[in-house]
SEBA-792494 format. One record per residue (C-alpha): z negated, x, y; residue number from 0; chain; residue in one letter. Coordinates in Angstrom, 3 decimals. Layout:
+----------+----------+----------+-----+-------+-----+
|       pz |       px |       py |   n | chain | res |
+----------+----------+----------+-----+-------+-----+
|        Z |        X |        Y | NUM |     A |   A |
...
+----------+----------+----------+-----+-------+-----+
//
This chain:
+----------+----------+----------+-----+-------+-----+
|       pz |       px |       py |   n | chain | res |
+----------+----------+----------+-----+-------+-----+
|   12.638 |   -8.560 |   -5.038 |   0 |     A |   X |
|   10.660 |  -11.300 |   -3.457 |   1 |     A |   X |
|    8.420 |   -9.870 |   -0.500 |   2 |     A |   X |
|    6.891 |  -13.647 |    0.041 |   3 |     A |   X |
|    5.303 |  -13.170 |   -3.319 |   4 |     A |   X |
|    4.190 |   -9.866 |   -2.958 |   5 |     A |   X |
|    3.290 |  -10.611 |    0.587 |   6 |     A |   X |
|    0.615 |  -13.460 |   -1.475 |   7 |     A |   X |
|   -0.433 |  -10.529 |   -3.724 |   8 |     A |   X |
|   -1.566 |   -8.276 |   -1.228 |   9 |     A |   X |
|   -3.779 |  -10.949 |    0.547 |  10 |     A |   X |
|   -5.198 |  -11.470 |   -2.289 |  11 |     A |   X |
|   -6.183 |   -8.226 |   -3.336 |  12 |     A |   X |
|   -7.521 |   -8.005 |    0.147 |  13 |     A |   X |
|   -9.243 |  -11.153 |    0.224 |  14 |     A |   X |
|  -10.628 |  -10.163 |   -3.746 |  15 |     A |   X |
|  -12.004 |   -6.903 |   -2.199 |  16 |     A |   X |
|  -13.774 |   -8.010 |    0.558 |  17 |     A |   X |
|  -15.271 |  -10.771 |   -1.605 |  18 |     A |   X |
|  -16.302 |   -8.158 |   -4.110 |  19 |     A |   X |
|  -15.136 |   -9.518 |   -7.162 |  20 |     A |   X |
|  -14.896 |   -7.468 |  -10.398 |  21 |     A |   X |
|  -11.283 |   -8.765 |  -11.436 |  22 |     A |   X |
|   -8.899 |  -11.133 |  -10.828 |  23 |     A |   X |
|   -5.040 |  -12.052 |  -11.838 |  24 |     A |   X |
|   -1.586 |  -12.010 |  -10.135 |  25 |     A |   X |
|    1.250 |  -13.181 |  -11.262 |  26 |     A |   X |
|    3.227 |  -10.917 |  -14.364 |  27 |     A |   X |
|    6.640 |   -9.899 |  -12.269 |  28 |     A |   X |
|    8.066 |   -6.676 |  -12.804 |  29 |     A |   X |
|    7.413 |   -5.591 |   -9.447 |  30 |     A |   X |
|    4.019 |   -6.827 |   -9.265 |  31 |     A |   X |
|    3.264 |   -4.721 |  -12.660 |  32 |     A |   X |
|    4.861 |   -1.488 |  -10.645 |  33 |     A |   X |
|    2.705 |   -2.069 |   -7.739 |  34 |     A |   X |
|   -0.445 |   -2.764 |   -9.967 |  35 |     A |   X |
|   -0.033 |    0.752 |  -11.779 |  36 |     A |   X |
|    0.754 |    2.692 |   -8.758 |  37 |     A |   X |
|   -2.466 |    1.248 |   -7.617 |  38 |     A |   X |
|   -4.356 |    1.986 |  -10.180 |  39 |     A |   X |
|   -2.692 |    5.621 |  -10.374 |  40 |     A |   X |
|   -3.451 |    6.044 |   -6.907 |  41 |     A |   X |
|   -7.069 |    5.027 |   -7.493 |  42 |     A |   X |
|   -7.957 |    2.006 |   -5.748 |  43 |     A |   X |
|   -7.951 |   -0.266 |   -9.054 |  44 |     A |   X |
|   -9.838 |    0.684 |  -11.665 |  45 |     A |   X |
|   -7.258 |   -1.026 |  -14.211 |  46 |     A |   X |
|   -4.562 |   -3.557 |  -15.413 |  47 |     A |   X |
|   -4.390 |   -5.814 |  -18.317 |  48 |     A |   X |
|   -2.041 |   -8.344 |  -19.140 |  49 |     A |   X |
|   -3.543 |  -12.098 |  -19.823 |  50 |     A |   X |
|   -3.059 |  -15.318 |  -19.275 |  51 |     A |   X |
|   -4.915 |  -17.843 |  -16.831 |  52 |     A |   X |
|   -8.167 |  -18.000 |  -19.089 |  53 |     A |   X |
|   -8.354 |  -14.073 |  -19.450 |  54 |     A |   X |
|   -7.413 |  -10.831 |  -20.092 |  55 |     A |   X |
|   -5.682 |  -10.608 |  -23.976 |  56 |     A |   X |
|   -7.964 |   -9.314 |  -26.238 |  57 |     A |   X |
|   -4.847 |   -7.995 |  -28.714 |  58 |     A |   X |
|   -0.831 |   -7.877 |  -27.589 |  59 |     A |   X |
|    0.557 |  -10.340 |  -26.774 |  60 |     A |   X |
|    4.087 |  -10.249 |  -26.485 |  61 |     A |   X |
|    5.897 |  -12.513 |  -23.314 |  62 |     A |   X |
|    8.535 |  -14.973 |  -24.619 |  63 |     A |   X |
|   10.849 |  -17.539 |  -23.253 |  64 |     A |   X |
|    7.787 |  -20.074 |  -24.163 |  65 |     A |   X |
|    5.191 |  -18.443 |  -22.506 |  66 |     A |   X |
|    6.703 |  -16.120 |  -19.691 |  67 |     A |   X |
|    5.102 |  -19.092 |  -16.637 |  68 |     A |   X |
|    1.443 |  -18.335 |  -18.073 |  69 |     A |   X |
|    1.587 |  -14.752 |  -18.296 |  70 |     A |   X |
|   -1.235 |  -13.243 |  -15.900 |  71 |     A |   X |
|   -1.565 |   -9.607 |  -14.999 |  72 |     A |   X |
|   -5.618 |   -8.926 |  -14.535 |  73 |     A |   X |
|   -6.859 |   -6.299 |  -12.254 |  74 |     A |   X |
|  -10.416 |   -4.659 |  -12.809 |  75 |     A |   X |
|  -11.392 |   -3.917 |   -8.959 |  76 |     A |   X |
|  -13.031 |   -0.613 |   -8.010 |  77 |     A |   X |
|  -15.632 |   -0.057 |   -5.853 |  78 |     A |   X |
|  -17.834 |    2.923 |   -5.031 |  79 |     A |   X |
|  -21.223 |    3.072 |   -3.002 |  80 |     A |   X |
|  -21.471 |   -0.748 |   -3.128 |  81 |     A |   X |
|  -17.839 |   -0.564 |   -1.143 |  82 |     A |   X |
|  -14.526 |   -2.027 |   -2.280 |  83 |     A |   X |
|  -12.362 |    1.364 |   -2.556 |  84 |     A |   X |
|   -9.322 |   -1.232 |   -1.534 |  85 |     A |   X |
|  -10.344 |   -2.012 |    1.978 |  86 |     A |   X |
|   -7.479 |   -3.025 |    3.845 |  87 |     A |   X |
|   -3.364 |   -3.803 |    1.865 |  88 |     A |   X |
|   -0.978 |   -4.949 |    4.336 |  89 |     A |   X |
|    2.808 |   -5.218 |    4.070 |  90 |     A |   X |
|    5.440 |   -3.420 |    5.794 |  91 |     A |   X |
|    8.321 |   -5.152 |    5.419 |  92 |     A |   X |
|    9.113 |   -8.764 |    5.780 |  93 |     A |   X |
|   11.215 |  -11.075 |    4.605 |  94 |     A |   X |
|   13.245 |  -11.266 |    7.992 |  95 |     A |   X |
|   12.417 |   -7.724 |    8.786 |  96 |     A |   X |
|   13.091 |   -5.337 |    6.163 |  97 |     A |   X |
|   12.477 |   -1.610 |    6.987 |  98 |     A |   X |
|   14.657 |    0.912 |    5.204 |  99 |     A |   X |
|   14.050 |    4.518 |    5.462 | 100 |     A |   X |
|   15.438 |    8.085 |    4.317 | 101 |     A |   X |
|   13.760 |   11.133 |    3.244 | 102 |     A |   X |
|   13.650 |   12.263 |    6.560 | 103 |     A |   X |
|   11.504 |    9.514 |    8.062 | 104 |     A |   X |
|    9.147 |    9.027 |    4.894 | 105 |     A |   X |
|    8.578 |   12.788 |    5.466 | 106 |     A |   X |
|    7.601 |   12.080 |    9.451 | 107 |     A |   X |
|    5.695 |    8.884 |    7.919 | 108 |     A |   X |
|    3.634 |   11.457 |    5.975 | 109 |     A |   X |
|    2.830 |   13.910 |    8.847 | 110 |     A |   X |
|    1.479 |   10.834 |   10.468 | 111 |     A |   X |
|    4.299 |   10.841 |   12.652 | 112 |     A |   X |
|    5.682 |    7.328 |   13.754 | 113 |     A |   X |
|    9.121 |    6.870 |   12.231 | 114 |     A |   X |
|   11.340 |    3.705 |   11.931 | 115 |     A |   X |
|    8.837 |    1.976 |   14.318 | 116 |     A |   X |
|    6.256 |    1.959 |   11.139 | 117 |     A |   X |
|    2.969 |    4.309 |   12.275 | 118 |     A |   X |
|    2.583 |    7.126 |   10.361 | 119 |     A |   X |
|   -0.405 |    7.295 |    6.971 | 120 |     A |   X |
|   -3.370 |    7.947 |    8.118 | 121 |     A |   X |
|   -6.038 |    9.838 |    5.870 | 122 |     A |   X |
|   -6.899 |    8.190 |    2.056 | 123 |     A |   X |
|   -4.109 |    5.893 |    3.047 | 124 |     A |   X |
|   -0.628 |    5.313 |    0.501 | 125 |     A |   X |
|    2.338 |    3.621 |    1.515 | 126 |     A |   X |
|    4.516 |    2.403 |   -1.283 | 127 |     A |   X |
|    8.401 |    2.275 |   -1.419 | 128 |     A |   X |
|   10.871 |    0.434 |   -3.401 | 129 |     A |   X |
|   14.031 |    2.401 |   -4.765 | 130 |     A |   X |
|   16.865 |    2.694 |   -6.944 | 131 |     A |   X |
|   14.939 |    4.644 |   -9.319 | 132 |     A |   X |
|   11.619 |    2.472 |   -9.192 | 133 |     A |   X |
|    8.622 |    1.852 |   -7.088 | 134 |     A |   X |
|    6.794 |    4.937 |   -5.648 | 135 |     A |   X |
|    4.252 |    6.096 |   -3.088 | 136 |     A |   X |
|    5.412 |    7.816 |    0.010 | 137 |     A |   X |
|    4.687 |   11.539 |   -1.291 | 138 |     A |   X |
|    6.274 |   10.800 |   -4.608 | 139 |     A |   X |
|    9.444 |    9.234 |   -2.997 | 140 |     A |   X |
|    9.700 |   12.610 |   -0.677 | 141 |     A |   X |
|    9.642 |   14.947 |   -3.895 | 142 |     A |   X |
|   11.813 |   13.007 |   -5.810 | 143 |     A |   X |
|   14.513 |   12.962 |   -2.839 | 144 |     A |   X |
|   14.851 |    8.979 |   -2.297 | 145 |     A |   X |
|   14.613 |    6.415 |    0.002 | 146 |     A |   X |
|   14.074 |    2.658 |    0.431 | 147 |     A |   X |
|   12.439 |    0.282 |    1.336 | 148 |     A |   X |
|    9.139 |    0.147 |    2.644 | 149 |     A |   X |
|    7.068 |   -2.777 |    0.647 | 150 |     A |   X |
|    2.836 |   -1.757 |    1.692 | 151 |     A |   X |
|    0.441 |    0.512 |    2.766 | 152 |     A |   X |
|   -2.663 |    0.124 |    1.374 | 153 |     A |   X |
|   -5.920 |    1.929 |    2.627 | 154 |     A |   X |
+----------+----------+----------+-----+-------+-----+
//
């Protein structure tokens, strides 16, 4: 799991929101497709597409050996009221500095509660933690039972 790259994503998304933009691409990595659906789940993108630099596909195309270094995952921003619903995506972990956490201190994390010096979600806020078992939002990481690692919040 690279957090340098998915440090870049997150910028960008940022930086894409506040310069209103209607879609743009990240790289296709398996973590950067989790995050991208748990956004759009979550409801601050509007949707994902696979593509390659000059656009989303139109039909599947499948990634191969020959073309894995093009592949492009596009993101349809959402915005509502004239205002980017992705306002602020920040991560929580570095790559010096990684912050693991149990059940017990995603549940504080929840409340709003400082835990594992991280400050606690706020309102409309996620916070999104990698696993064993996969990537998953705070809340869905506490009924599930898991830990991990703490990757972004996003607000």
């Amino acid at each position: 799991m690279s957090l340098v790259l998915l440090s870049h994503v997150c910028s960008h998304l940022q930086n894409v929101s506040k310069a209103r933009l209607s879609a743009t691409s990240i790289p296709l990595t398996k973590l950067h497709l989790a995050l991208s659906l748990q956004l759009q789940s979550n409801g601050f993108i509007a949707s994902v597409t696979r593509g390659s630099p000059a656009g989303p596909d139109r039909e599947y195309t499948p990634t191969t050996q020959a073309n894995v270094a093009t592949r492009r995952l596009w993101l349809a921003m959402k915005y509502y009221d004239n205002e980017p619903v992705l306002s602020e995506m920040s991560m929580v972990s570095r790559p010096k500095q990684r912050v693991w956490v149990g059940v017990e201190e995603l549940q504080r994390l929840a409340r709003g509660e400082p835990a594992a010096y991280v400050d606690g979600l706020r309102p409309g806020e996620c916070l999104f933690v990698g696993t064993d078992s996969g990537l998953f939002e705070a809340r869905e990481a506490i009924e599930r039972g898991v830990g991990g690692q703490l990757l972004c919040r996003v607000r």
